[in-house]
C-alpha positions as CSV (number, residue, x, y, z in Angstrom):
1,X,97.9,-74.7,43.3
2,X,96.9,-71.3,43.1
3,X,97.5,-69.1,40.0
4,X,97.1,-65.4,39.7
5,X,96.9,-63.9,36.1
6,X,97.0,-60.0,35.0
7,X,95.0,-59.3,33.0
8,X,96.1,-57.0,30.9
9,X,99.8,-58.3,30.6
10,X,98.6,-61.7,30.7
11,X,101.7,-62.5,32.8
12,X,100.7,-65.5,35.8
13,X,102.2,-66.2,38.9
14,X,101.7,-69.5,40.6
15,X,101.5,-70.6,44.4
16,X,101.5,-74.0,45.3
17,X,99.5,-74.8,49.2
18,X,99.3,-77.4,51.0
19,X,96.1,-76.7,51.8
20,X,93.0,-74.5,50.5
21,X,92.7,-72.2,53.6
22,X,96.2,-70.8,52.8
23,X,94.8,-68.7,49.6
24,X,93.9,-65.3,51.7
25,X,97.2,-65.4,53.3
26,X,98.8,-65.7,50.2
27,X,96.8,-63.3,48.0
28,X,97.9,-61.2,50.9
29,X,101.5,-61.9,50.3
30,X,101.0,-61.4,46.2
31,X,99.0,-58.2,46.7
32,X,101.7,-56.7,48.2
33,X,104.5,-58.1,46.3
34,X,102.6,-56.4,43.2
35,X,101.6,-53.1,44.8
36,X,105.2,-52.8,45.5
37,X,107.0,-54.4,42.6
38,X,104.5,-51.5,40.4
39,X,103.2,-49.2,42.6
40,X,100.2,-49.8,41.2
41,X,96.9,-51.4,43.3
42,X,94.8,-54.1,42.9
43,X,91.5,-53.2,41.6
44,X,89.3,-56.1,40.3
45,X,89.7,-59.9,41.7
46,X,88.0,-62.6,39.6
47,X,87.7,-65.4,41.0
48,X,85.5,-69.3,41.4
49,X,82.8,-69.6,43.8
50,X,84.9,-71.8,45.7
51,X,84.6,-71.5,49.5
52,X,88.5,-70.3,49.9
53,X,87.2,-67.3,48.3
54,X,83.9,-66.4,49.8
55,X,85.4,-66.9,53.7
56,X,83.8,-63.1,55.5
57,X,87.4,-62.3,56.1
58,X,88.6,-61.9,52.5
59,X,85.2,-60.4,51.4
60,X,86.3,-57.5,53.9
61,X,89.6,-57.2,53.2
62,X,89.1,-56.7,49.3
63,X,85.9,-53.8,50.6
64,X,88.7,-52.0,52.9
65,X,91.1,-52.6,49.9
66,X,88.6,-50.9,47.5
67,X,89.3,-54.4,45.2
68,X,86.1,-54.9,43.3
69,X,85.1,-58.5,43.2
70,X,83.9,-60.9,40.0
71,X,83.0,-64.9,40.7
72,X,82.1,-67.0,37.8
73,X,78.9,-68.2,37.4
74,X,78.0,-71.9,39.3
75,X,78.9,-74.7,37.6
76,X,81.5,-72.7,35.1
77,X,85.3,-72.9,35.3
């Protein structure tokens, strides 16, 4: 399951995958749906230290994106 929350509406969106390396394509998918749905862009993603998230591929595609990147602390929720 992956869940996206905004925070500022606190509004969430959830994803279920079948496996872990599906979460880039679908923050893909959601950024877009977003960006369009508000015409507003992505600026912060917060995120676990889990690997899904630290892959060298999504790192670069939040730097091109200009999307500024926060990870919890290890050994946090």
């Amino acid at each position: 399951m992956l869940s996206f929350v905004d925070g500022f509406s606190a509004k969430v969106w959830v994803y279920f995958l079948r496996q872990k390396k599906e979460t880039f394509s679908m923050f893909k998918k959601f950024k877009a749906l977003i960006e369009t749905r508000t015409g507003r862009k992505i600026k912060k993603l917060g995120t676990n230290n889990g690997l899904e998230f630290c892959e060298t591929e999504f790192n670069e595609f939040c730097a091109v994106n200009g999307i500024a990147r926060c990870k919890t602390l290890v050994g946090t929720p």
